[in-house]
C-alpha positions in Angstrom: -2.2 45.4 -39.3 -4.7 47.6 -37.4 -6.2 45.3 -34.8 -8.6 47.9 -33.8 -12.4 47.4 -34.9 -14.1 49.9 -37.1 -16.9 52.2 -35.0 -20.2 53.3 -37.3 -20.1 56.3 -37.3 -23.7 58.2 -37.5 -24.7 61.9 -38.2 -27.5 63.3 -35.9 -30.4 64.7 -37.9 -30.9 67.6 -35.4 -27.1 68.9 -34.9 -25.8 67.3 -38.0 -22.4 65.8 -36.4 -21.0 62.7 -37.1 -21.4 60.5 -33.8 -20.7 56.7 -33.4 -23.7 54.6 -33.5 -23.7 54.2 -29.7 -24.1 57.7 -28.5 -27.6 58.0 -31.0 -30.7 57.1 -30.9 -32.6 55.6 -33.8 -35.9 56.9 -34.8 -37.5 54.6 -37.2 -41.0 54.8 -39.6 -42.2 51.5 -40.6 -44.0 50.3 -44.7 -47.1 51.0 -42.5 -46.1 54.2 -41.4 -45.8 53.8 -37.8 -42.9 55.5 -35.9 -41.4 54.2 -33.0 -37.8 54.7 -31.2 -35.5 51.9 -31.8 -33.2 50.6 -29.0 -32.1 47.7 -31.0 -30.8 49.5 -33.8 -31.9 46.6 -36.1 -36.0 47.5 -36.7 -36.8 47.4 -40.5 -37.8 51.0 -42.1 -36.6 54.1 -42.7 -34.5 55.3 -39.8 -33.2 58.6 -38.8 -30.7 58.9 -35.7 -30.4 62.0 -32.7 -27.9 62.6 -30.3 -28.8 61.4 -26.9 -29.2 64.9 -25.7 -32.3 67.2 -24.2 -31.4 69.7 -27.0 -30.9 68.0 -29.7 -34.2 66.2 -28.8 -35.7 69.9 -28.5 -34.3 71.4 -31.6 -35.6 68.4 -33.7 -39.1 69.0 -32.3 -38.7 73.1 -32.8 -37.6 72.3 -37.0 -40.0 69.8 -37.4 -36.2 67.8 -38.4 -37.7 63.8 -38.2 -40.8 64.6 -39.8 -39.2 66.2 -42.7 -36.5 62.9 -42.6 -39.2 60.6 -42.4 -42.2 61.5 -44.1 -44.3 61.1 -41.8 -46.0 63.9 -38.9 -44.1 62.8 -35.8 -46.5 62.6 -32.5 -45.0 64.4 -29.3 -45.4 61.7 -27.3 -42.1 60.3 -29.2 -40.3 62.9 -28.8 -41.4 62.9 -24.6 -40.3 59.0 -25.0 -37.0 60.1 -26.2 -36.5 63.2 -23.5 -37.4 60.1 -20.8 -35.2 57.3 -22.4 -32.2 60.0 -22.6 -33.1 61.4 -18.5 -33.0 57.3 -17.8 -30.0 56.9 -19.5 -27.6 59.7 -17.8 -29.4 58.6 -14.2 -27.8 55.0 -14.7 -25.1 56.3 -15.6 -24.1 58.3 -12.5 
């Protein structure tokens, strides 16, 4: 038997890999067609996922990529949330 546990696997919206779920952010739009970056993972709505990375951060802001996924016009200051949650991130991890 494989003792090993299954990882989710996710695919970035900006690069289009396949990640597991733990090296993504998820970018959710809620019925009332708020957007907001989910850290939980578990927010209900439509959700889209981006590699925690500056560039795939930057590309998905260049092709307009998460307001074409989620219907919705994305305001920058989510996309300077995620460039600050990603910065965070790789300074605690040092």
């Amino acid at each position: 038997m494989n003792n090993r546990k299954k990882v989710p696997m996710r695919k970035c919206v900006a690069t289009g890999e396949m990640r597991p779920k733990k090296e993504l952010v998820r970018i959710v739009r809620s019925k009332e067609g708020e957007v907001s970056v989910d850290l939980t993972g578990k927010k209900s709505g439509r959700g889209a996922y981006l590699s925690k990375e500056k560039e795939a951060v930057v590309l998905a802001k260049k092709k307009n990529v998460l307001a074409n996924h989620l219907d919705v016009s994305i305001d920058d200051s989510i996309y300077e949330e995620l460039i600050e949650l990603i910065e965070k991130e790789k300074r605690q991890s040092k």
